[in-house]
PAPALUM-76883 format. One line per 2 residues: number of its first residue (from 1); their letters; for each residue x, y, z of C-alpha. Coordinates in pm, 1 decimal. Layout:
% PAPALUM-76883
NUM> a> X,Y,Z  ... $
% end
This chain:
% PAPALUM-76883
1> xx> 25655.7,-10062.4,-2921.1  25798.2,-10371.5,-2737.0 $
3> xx> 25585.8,-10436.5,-2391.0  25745.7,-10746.9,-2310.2 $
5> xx> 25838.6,-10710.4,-1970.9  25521.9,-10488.5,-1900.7 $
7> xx> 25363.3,-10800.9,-1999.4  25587.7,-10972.0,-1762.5 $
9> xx> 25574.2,-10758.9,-1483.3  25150.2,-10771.8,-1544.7 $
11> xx> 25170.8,-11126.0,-1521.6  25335.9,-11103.8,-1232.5 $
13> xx> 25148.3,-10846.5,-1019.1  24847.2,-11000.5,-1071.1 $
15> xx> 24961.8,-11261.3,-832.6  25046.3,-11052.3,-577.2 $
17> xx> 24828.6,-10716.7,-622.6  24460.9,-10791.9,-694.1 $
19> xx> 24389.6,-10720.3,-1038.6  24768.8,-10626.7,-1111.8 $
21> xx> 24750.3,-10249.1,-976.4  24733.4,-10050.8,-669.6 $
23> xx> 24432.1,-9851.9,-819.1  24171.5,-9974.0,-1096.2 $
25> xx> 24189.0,-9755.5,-1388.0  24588.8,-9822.9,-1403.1 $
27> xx> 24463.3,-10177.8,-1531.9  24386.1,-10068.4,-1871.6 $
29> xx> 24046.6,-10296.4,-1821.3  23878.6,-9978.8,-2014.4 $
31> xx> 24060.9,-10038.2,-2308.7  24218.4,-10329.4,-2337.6 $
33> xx> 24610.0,-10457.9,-2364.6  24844.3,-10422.6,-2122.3 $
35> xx> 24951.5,-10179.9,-1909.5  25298.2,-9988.1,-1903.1 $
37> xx> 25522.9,-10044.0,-1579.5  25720.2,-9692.8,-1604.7 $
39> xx> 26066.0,-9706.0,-1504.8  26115.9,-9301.3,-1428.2 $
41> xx> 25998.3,-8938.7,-1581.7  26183.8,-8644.4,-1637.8 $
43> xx> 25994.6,-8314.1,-1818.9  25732.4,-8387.2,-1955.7 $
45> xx> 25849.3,-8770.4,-2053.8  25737.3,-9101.7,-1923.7 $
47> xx> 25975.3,-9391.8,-1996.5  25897.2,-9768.6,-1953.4 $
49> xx> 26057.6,-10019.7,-1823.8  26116.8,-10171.7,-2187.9 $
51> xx> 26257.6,-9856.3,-2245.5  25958.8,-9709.3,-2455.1 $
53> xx> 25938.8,-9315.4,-2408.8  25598.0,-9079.2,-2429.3 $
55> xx> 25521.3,-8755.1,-2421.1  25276.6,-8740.5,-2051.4 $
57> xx> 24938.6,-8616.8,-2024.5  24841.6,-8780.6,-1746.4 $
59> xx> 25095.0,-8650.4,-1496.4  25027.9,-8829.1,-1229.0 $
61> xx> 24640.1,-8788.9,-1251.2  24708.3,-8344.2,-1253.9 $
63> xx> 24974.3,-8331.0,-980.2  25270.5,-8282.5,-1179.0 $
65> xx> 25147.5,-7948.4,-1292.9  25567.7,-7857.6,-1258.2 $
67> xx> 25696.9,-8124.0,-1494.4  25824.5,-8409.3,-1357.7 $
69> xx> 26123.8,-8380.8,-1169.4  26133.5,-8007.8,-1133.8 $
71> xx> 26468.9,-7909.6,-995.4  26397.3,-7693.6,-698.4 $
73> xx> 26110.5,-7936.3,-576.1  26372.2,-8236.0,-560.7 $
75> xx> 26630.6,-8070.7,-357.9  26331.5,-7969.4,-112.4 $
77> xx> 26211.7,-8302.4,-76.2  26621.9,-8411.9,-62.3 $
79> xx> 26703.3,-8178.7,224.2  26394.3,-8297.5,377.7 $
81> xx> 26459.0,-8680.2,361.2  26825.2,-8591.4,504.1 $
83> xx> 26615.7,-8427.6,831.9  26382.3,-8692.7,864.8 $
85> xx> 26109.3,-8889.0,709.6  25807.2,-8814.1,987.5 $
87> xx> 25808.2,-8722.2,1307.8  25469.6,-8733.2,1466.8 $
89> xx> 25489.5,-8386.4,1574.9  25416.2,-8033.9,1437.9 $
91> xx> 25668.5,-7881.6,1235.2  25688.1,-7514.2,1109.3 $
93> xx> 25660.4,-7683.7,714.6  25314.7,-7730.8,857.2 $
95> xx> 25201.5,-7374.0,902.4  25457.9,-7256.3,581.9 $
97> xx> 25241.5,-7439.2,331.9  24921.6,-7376.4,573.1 $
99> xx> 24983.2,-6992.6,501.0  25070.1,-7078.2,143.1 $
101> xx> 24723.9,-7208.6,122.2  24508.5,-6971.1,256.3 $
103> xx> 24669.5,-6674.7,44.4  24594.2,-6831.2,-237.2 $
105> xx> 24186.8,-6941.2,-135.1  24109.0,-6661.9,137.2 $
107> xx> 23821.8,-6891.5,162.3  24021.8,-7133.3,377.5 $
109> xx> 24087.8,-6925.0,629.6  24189.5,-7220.4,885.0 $
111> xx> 24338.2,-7542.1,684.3  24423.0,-7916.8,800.6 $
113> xx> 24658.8,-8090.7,607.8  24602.1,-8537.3,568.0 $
115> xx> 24717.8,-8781.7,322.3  24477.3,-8810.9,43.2 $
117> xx> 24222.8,-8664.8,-146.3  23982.1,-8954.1,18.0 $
119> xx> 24085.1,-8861.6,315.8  24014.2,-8493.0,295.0 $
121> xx> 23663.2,-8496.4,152.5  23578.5,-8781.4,420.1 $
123> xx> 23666.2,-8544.0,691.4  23519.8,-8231.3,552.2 $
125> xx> 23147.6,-8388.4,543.6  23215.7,-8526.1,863.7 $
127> xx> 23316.1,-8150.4,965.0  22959.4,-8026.6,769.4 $
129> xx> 22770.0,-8288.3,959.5  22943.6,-8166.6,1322.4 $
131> xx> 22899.7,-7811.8,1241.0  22578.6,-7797.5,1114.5 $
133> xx> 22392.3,-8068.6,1294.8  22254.6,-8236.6,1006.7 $
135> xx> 22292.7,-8601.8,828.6  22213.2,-8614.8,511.8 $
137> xx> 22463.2,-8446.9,247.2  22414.3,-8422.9,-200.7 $
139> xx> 22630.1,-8491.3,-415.3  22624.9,-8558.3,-810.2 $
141> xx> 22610.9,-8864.0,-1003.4  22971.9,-8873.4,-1193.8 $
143> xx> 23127.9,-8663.4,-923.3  23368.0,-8851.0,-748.9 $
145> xx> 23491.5,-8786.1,-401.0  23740.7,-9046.8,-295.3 $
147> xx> 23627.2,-9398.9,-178.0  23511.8,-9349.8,180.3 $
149> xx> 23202.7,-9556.5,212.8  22900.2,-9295.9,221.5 $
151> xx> 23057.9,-9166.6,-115.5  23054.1,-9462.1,-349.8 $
153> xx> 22712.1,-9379.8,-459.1  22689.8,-9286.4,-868.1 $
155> xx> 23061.6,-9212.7,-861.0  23241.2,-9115.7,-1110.6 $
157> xx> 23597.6,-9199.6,-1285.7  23786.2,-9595.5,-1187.7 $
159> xx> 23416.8,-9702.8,-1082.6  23250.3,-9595.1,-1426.1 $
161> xx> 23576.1,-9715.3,-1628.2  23531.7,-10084.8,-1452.1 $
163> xx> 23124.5,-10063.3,-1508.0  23107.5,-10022.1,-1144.2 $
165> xx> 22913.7,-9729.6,-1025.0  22857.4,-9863.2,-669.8 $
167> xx> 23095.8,-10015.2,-457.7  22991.4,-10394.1,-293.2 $
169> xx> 23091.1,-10402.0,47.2  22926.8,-10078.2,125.4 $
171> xx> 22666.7,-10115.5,380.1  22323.2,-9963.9,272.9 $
173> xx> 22313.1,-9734.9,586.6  22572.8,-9577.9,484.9 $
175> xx> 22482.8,-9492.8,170.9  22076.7,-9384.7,275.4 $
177> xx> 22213.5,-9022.1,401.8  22414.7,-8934.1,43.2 $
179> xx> 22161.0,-8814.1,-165.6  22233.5,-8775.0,-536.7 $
181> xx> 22161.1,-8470.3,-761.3  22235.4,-8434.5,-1139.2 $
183> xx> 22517.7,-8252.7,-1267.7  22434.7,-7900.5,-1415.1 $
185> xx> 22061.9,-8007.2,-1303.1  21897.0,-7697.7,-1057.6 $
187> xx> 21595.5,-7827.6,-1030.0  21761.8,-8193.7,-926.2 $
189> xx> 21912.5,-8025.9,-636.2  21608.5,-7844.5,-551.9 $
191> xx> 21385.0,-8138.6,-573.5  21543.6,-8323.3,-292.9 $
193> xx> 21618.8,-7939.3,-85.4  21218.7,-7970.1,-94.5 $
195> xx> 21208.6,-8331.5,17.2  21449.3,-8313.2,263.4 $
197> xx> 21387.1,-7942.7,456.8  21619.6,-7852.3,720.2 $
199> xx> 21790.3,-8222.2,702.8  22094.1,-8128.5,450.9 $
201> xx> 22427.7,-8069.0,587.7  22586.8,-8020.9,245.6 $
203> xx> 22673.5,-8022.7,-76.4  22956.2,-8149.9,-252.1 $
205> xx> 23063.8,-8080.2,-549.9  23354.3,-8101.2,-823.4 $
207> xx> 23336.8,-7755.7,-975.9  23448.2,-7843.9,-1305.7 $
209> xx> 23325.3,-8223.1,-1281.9  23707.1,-8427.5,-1384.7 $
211> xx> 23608.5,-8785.2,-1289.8  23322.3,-8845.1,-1565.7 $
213> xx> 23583.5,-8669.4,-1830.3  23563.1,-8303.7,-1817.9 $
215> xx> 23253.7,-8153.6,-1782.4  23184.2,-7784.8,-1722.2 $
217> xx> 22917.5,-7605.3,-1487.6  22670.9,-7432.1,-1658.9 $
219> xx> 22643.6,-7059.3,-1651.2  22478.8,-6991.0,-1302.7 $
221> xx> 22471.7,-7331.5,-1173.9  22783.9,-7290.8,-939.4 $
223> xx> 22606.3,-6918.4,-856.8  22253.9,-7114.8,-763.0 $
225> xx> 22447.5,-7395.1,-539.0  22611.4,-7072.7,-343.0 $
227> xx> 22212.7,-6906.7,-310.1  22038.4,-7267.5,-213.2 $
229> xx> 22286.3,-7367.6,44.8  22332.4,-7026.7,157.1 $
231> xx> 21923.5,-7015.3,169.8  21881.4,-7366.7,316.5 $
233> xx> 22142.9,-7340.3,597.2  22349.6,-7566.8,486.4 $
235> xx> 22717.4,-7585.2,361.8  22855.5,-7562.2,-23.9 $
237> xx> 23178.7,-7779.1,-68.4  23412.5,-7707.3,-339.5 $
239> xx> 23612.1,-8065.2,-410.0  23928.5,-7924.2,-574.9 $
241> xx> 24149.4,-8181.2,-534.4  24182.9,-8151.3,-922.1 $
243> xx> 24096.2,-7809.9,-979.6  24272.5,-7641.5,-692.5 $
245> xx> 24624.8,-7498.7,-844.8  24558.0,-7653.7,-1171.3 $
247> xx> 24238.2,-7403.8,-1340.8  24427.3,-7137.5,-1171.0 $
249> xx> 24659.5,-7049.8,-887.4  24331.4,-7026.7,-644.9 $
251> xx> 24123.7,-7286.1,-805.9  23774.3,-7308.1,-973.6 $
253> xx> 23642.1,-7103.4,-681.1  23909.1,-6806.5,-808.2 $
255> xx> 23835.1,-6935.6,-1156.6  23464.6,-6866.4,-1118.4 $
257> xx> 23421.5,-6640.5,-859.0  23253.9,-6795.8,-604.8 $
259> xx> 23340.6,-6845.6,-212.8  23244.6,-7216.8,-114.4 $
261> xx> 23225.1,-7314.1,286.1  23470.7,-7541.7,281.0 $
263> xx> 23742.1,-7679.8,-5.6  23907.3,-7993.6,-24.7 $
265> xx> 24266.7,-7999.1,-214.5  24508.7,-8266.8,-305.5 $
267> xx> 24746.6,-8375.4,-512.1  24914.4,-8053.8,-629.2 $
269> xx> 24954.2,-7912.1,-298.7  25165.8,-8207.2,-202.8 $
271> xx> 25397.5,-8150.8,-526.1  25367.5,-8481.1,-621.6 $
273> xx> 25368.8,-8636.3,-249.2  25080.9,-8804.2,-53.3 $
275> xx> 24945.3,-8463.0,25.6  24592.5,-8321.5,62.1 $
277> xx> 24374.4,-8074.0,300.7  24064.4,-7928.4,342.1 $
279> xx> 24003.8,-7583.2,478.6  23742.6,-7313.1,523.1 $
281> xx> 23550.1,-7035.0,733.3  23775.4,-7021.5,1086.0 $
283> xx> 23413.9,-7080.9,1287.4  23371.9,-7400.9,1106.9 $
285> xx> 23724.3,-7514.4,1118.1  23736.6,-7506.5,1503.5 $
287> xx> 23520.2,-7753.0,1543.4  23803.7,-8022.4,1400.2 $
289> xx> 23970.6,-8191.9,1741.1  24150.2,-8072.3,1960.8 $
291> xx> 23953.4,-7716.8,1929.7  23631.3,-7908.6,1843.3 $
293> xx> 23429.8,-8190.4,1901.6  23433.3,-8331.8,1527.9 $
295> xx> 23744.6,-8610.2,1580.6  24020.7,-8614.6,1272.6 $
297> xx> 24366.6,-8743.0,1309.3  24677.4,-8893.6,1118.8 $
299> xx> 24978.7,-8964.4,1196.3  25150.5,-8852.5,855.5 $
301> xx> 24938.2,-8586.9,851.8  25108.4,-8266.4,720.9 $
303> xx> 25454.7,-8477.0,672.0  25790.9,-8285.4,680.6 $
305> xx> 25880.5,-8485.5,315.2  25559.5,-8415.4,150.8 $
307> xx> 25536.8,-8026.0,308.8  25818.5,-7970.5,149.9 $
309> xx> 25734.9,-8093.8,-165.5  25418.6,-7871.3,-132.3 $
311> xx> 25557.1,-7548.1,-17.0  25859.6,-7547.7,-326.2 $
313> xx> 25579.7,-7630.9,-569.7  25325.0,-7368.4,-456.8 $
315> xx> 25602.7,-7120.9,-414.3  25704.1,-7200.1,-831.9 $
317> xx> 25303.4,-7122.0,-901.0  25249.9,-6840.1,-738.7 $
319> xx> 25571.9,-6676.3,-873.9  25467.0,-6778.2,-1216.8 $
321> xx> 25078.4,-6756.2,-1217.3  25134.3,-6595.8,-1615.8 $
323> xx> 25172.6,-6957.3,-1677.7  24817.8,-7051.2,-1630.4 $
325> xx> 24744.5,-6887.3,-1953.1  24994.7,-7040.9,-2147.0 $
327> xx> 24894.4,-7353.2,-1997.2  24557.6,-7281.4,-2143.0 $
329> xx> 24653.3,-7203.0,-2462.4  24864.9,-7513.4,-2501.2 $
331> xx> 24536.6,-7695.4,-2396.6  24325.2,-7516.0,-2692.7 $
333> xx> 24585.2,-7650.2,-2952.7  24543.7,-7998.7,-2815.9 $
335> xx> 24152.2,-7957.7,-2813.6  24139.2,-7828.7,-3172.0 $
337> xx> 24360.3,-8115.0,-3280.8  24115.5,-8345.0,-3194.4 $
339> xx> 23835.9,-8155.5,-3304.5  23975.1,-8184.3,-3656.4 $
341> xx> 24052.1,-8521.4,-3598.5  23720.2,-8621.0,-3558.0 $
343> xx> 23613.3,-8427.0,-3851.5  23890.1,-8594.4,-4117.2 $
345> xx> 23698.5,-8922.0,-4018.0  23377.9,-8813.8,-4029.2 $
347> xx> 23340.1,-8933.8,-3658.2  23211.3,-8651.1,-3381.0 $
349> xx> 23447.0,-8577.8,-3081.9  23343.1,-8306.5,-2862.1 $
351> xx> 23635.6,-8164.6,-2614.1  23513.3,-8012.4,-2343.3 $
353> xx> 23826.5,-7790.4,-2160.8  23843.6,-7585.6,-1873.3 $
355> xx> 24196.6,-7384.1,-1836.7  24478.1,-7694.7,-1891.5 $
357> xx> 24201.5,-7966.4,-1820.0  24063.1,-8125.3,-2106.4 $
359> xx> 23876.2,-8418.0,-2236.7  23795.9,-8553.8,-2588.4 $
361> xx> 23462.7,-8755.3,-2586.3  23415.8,-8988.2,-2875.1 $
363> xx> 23072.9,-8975.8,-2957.2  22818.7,-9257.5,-3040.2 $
365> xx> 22515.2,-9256.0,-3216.3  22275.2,-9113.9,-2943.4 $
367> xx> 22570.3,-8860.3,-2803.1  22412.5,-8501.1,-2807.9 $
369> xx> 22549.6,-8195.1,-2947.4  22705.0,-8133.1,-2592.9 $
371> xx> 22786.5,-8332.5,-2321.4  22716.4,-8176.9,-1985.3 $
373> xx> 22588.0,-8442.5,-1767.1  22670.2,-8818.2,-1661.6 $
375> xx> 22361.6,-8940.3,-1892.2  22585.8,-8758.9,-2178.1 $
377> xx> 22880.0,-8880.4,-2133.5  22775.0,-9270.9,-2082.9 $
379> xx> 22647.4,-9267.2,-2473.9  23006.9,-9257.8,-2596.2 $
381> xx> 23153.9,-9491.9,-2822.2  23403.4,-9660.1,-2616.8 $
383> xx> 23549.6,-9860.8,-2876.9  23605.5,-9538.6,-3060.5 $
385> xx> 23782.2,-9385.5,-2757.7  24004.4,-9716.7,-2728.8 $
387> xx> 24085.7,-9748.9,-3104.3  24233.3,-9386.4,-3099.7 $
389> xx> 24411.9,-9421.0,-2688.7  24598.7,-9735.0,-2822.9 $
391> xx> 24695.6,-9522.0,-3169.0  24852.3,-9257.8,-2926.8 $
393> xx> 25022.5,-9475.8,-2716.4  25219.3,-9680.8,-3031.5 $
395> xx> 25284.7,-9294.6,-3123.0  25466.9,-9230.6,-2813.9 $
397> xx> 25149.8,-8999.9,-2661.5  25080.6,-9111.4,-2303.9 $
399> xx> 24665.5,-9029.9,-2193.4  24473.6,-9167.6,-1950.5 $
401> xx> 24361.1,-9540.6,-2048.5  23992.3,-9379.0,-1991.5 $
403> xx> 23744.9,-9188.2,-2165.0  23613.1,-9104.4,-1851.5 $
405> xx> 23946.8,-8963.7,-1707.9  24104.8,-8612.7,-1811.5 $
407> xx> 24420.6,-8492.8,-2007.5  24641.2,-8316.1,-1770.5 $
409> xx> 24919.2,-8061.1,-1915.7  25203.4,-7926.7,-1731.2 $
411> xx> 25437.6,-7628.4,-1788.2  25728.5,-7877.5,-1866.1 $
413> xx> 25546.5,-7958.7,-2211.9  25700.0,-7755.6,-2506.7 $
415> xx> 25563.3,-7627.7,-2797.4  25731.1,-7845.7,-2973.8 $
417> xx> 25599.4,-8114.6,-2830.2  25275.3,-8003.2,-2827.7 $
419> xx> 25284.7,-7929.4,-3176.0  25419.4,-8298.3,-3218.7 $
421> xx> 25139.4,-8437.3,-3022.9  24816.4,-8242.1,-3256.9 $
423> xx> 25008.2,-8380.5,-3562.6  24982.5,-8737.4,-3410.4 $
425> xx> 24600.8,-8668.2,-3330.3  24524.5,-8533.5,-3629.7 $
427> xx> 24651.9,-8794.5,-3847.9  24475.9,-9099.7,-3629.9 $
% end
């Protein structure tokens, strides 16, 4: 496939933009060569800017759960931009999508809308901290949670793809009140529940982990973080800002059953926009300014553009929620390609997949029979994993330049292309 004005472009960026991109794993510095400029999507297509098309499984990092340029979201968004960009003032789009929210996760009973996932999962440990009158908060190592400061410890996705866990320019106070649990670990989380008595405000956590590649809870272990927070007085938070609308129309917590203390959503909710919010219980919501005395604010928070974006694509979902399954079984054919992939070469890949989220870890030597932690997933062979993403892309198959990153499907991909796509894998 010709690159040559990626290459150009590349070249050029890295002049301007440190390291060439506006976010770190766009760089392709896990895998090597250069990365595409895209020009404009349609469906479920990508197309460069040397005029190079691919089939998407990235979608935007899981927003795009529509298809690009679904119809009915684009002449929301239209109609909006013709009304005005942002207005610095409430709007009824506001409360529309609010509504839209809480119906689908009765959990959030009271919801604020900001601009970022970041943003959102800052704000609702700040919230855990007002309301509960506590400091320190767990999380796990390979979850990730944005890049607010106190959360850059043992992240997960662009900080393990650049060999980064920890962030420099973090000051070490404000790192000394995250403490940091293992994944799918109970007695992890109990260990420091002991050490720290009465001193937790919270616990975060990705319910299906997406930012170390896909890893799924255990039985019981989302059950046992709803009984120790629940027994230690402090909050469970669900981060869904991948999972929410994407594992199904309510998220991991409808997807599993359980009824966290406060979610944080993104990307999907916005449609594709620079949308996110975090929501939960009404008694701990009111303590967000003006009502409360824990300060939030933002000036595009809640925008009439993005809202609208949000409320057409939530509106699609929940008037087609049949398509989660199909979703899922699109997902399965993609998992099984690789699966028998791996076996045609003698090489392992395990695929761990949750609903339409997927990823396929290329195993190394020391790789166990499962991969359910962020000790797992760091004995992959990541030469393995770039050999077979830069086969894809010369195919015309567009995934994440990351094994630690997951493939995202939406219900724009066809059959056809799906079936396209395992022949692809299976022949690599």
């Amino acid at each position: 496939m010709r690159t040559n004005k990626s290459e150009e472009l590349f070249e050029r960026s890295k002049k301007r933009i440190p390291g060439g991109v506006n976010s770190p794993v766009r760089a392709f510095g896990n895998v090597g060569g250069v990365p595409r400029f895209i020009a404009r999507a349609e469906g479920d297509r990508i197309f460069d800017v040397d005029g190079n098309e691919y089939i998407d499984y990235v979608m935007s990092w899981g927003p795009m759960i529509l298809g690009h340029g679904r119809e009915q979201v684009l002449e929301a968004v239209e109609k909006a931009c013709r009304e005005g960009l942002t207005f610095g003032a409430p709007t009824e789009k506001e409360l529309v999508l609010a509504d839209l929210i809480s119906e689908a996760m009765p959990s959030m009973e009271k919801v604020r809308l900001v601009s970022s996932g970041t943003e959102a999962t800052m704000s609702a440990i700040r919230l855990a901290r007002g309301y509960t009158k506590k400091d320190y908060i767990i999380k796990f190592r390979g979850n990730y949670h944005g890049h607010s400061d106190g959360l850059l410890v043992k992240a997960g996705s662009g900080a393990m793809t650049t060999a980064v866990p920890d962030s420099a320019g973090v000051p070490k106070g404000y790192a000394e009140t995250t403490l940091v649990a293992e994944y799918n670990d109970e007695e992890s989380v109990r260990a420091l529940m002991d050490e720290y008595k009465g001193k937790v405000a919270c616990v975060i956590v990705e319910p299906v982990a997406a930012n170390m590649g896909v890893i799924l809870p255990k039985e019981g272990f989302l059950q046992f973080l709803r009984k120790i927070t629940e027994e230690n007085d402090c909050l469970l938070i669900f981060d869904e800002v991948i999972t929410g609308f994407r594992l199904s129309y309510g998220g991991a917590q409808e997807y599993y059953g359980i009824k966290p203390d406060l979610t944080t959503i993104g990307k999907i909710v916005g449609g594709g926009m620079p949308l996110a919010a975090y929501g939960g219980a009404a008694k701990i919501m009111d303590h967000i300014s003006p009502a409360g005395d824990v300060y939030q604010a933002g000036t595009l928070s809640g925008n009439p553009v993005a809202t609208a974006a949000g409320i057409e694509t939530l509106k699609l979902l929940r008037d087609n929620k049949e398509g989660y399954a199909e979703l899922e079984k699109k997902a399965s054919k993609i998992r099984e390609a690789f699966e028998e992939s791996g076996r045609k070469r003698g090489r392992r890949i395990i695929v761990n997949q949750a609903g339409s989220l997927l990823s396929a870890f290329h195993c190394g030597e020391n790789t166990s029979e499962c991969i359910s932690n962020y000790d797992d997933v760091c004995t992959c062979d990541l030469d393995f994993f770039s050999s077979d993403f830069h086969a894809l892309l010369d195919a015309g198959i567009y995934m994440a330049p990351s094994q630690f990153e997951a493939v995202f499907l939406s219900m724009a991909h066809t059959d056809e292309d799906i079936e396209r796509t395992c022949r692809i894998i299976e022949s690599l």
